[in-house]
N, C-alpha and C positions, 0 to 999 in steps of 0.2 A: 666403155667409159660413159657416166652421166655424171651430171651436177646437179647440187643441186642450187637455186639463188633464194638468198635470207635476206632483208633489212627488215624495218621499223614495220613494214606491212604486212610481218610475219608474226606478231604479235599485239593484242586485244590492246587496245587503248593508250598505244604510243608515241599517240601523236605523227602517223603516217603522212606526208606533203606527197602533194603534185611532184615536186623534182625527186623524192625519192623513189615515185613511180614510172616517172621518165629516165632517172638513172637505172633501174631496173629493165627495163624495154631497150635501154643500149646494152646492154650488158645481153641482155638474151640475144640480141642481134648478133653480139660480135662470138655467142658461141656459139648461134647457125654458121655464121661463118666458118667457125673452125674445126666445123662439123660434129660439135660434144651437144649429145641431149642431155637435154634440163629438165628439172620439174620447178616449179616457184612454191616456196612455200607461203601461204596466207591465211590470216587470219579475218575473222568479221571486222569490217564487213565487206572487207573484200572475198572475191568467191572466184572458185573455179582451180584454185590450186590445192596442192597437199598441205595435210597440218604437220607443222616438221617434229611434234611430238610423239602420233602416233604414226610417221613414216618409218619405213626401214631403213635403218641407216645403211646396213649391209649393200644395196642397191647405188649407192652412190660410193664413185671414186673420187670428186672433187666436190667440196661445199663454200658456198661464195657469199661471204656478206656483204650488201652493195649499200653505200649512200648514208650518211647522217653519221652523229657521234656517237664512238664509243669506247667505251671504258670498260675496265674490269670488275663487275656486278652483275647483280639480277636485273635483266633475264638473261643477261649474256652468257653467264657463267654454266647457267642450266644448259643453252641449246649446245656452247662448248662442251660439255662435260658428253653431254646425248653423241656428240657426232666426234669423238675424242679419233684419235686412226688416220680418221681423213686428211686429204690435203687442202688445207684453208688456205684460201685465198681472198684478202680485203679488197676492196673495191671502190672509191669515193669517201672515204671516210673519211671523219674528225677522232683523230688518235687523242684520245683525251689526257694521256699520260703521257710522257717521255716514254720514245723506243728503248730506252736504256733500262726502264724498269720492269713495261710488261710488253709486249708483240707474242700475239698466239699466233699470226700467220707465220705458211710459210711463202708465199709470196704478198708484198702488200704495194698496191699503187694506191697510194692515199691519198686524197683532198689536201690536206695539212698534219701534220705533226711534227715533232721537233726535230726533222730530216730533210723537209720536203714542201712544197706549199704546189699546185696543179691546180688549173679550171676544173666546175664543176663539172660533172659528164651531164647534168641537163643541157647542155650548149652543144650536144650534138644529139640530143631527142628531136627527132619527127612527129612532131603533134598535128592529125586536122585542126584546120581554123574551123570555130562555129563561129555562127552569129551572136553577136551581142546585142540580147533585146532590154530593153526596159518596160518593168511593170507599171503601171501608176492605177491605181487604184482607189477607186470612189469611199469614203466612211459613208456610215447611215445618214441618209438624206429627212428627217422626219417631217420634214416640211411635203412631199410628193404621201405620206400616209400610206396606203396598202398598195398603192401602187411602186414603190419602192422597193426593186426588186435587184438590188447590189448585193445582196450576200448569195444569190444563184449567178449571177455574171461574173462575180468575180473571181468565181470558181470554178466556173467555163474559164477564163482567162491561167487560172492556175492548172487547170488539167489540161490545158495545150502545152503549157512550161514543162510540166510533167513528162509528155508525150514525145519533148523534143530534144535534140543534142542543141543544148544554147547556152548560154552563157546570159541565163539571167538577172538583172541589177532592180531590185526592188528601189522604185524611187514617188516621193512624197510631197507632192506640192505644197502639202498645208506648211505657212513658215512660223504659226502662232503655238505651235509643238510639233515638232518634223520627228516621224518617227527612222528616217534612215539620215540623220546627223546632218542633213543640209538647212542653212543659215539665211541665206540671200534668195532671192529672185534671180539672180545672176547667177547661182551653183544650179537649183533648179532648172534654169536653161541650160547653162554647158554642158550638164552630165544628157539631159535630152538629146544635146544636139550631137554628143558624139557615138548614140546607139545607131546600129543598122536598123532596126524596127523597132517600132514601140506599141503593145500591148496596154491597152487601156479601156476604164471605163469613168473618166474623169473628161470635163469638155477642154480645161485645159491642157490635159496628157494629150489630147486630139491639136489643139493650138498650137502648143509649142512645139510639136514632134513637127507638123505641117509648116509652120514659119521656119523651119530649119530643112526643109526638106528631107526631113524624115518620116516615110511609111508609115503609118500607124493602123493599127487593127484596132477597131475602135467599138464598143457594145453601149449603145445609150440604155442605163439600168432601168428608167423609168418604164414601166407597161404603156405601150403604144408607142413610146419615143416620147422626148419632150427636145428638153433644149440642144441637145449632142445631136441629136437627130435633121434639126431646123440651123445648126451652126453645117453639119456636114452637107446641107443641099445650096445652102448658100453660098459654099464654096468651092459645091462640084466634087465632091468626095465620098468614094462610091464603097467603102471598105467599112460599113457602117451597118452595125443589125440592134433590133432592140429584143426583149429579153422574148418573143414573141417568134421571131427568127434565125434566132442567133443556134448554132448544131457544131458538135465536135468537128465535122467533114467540112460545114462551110466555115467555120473557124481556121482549118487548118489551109483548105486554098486558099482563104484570104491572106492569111501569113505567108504562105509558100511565092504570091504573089506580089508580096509586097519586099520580095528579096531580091526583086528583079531592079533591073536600069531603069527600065519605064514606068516602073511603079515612084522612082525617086524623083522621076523626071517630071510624074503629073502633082507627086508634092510640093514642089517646087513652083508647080504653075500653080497651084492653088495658094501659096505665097504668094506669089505675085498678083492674080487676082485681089486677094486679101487686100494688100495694100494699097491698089490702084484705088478699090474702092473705098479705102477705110480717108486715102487721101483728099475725096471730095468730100467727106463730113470734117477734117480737118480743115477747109479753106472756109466750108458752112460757118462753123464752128466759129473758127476766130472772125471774119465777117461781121457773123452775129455780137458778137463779143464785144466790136470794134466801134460798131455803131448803136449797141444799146443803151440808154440815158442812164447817166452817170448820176448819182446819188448828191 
C-alpha cells in the first residue's frame, strides 16, 4: 500500500498557503502512523517531491487531496481523470458544490461543505518558531559622498536574511513616504518593539530597537563610521561594524548573539543609560529655558 498526497502545492501557480503546507505535514504524519508510504506530489517551487503528472499511478493504492477549495474543474479534473481506479480520499477541504451534486471521494473528511463544517487541520501542525527580525534599512545618504557606502551594507544585511530560518519584516522609518505602509512614529516603534532582533543600517533602526530592548545588529554605512558608530559608543553598544569590518561570519555571531537573554538584558541597560543621561540635558535644558530673558 502507498499514497499518494495532492493539494494546491501540487500544482504551478495556485496559490499554495502556509496552512495548506501544514495541513499536508499532518496528514503525512498521521499516515506514518498508520504505517501507509506516501510520496507528496509538488510542484515549483516547491521541491523534493514527485510531479503527479508524470508519476505512476499504478504504484499507488490510495490518492489524498489535502487542504483548500475544491470544485469540479481544471486542474482538478485533469489530476482526477490521471488517477481515475484509485481510492480518493479528501482531506481539509472547501467542497465547493453541494455533496448532492458532485463528491469524487470515496472517503472525505472535509473542512466544510454542505454536510459538515471541522477545524482546520493547521491547529494540529507542529511548526519550529523562528525568530522574528526586523530589517530597517538606510536610503542613499548623498550628503557622506563616496564615502557612502549603504548599498554594500545593506546587502550584507540582506544576505544574513538569506542565510537564515527567520521570519523577516522589512520595516521603514521614513514617515514622509514609508515604503512598508507605516503612518506614525508610534507604528514605527511598536512594530520595532515587538521583534526579537533587529537588523540594521539606519541610527534610528539602532535607537528604537535599543530603547525597547531590543538587540540590534547594527552596520554604520558610512567608510570609517560616522554617526551610528559615535551614537553606539556612547551607549555602550558593542554589536556595531562599519563597512570597513563588517564579514558574513562576524555578521552572523553577532545575530546569533543577540538572540540571547543577556544580549536583551544589556539593551535594555543601554536604555536606561540613554535616559539617565538624556535626563540631565532635560533639566539643562528647561533651566536654561526658564531663566533666559524674555523678549
Amino acid at each position: 500500500m502507498k499514497a499518494l498526497v495532492a493539494g494546491w502545492f501540487s500544482f504551478e501557480q495556485m496559490g499554495a498557503t502556509a496552512g495548506d503546507l501544514m495541513a499536508r505535514d499532518v496528514v503525512c504524519d498521521w499516515l506514518r502512523e498508520a504505517d501507509v508510504a506516501c510520496d507528496v506530489a509538488l510542484a515549483p517551487p516547491f521541491a523534493g517531491g514527485v510531479n503527479w503528472q508524470t508519476a505512476d499511478p499504478t504504484i499507488y493504492s490510495h490518492v489524498l487531496f489535502v487542504c483548500g477549495p475544491f470544485g469540479n474543474g481544471e486542474p482538478v479534473g485533469g489530476f482526477l481523470e490521471r488517477f481515475a481506479g484509485k481510492r480518493l480520499i479528501g482531506l481539509d477541504l472547501t467542497m465547493l458544490q453541494s455533496l448532492d451534486e458532485w463528491n469524487p471521494f470515496d472517503r472525505l473528511w472535509e473542512r466544510d461543505s454542505s454536510r459538515a463544517t471541522r477545524p482546520d487541520l493547521a491547529f494540529l501542525a507542529r511548526q519550529p518558531s523562528v525568530p522574528v527580525v526586523g530589517t530597517v534599512l538606510i536610503h542613499p545618504q548623498p550628503e557622506y559622498g563616496e564615502d557612502d557606502r549603504h548599498r554594500e551594507c545593506n546587502a550584507a544585511i540582506e544576505q544574513l536574511v538569506n542565510a537564515k530560518a527567520i521570519a523577516a519584516v522589512p520595516i521603514d522609518t521614513r514617515l514622509d513616504e514609508n515604503a512598508t505602509g507605516l503612518r506614525s512614529a508610534a507604528e514605527v516603534e511598536s512594530l520595532i518593539a515587538r521583534m526579537d532582533v533587529v537588523l540594521t543600517t539606519r541610527l534610528h533602526g539602532m535607537v528604537l530597537s535599543l530603547k525597547n530592548g531590543v538587540p540590534p545588529v547594527v552596520i554604520d554605512p558610512v567608510a570609517g563610521g560616522a554617526k551610528i558608530v559615535r551614537q553606539a559608543r556612547v551607549l555602550n553598544w558593542p554589536h556595531v561594524f562599519t563597512p570597513e569590518t563588517v564579514s558574513p561570519a562576524a555578521l552572523a555571531a553577532a545575530f546569533e548573539e543577540c538572540l540571547s537573554v543577556p544580549a536583551r538584558q544589556a539593551a535594555q541597560r543601554c536604555a536606561q543609560r540613554a535616559a539617565a543621561v538624556l535626563e540631565a540635558v532635560h533639566r539643562e535644558f528647561v533651566s536654561a529655558m526658564a531663566t533666559s530673558p524674555r523678549m
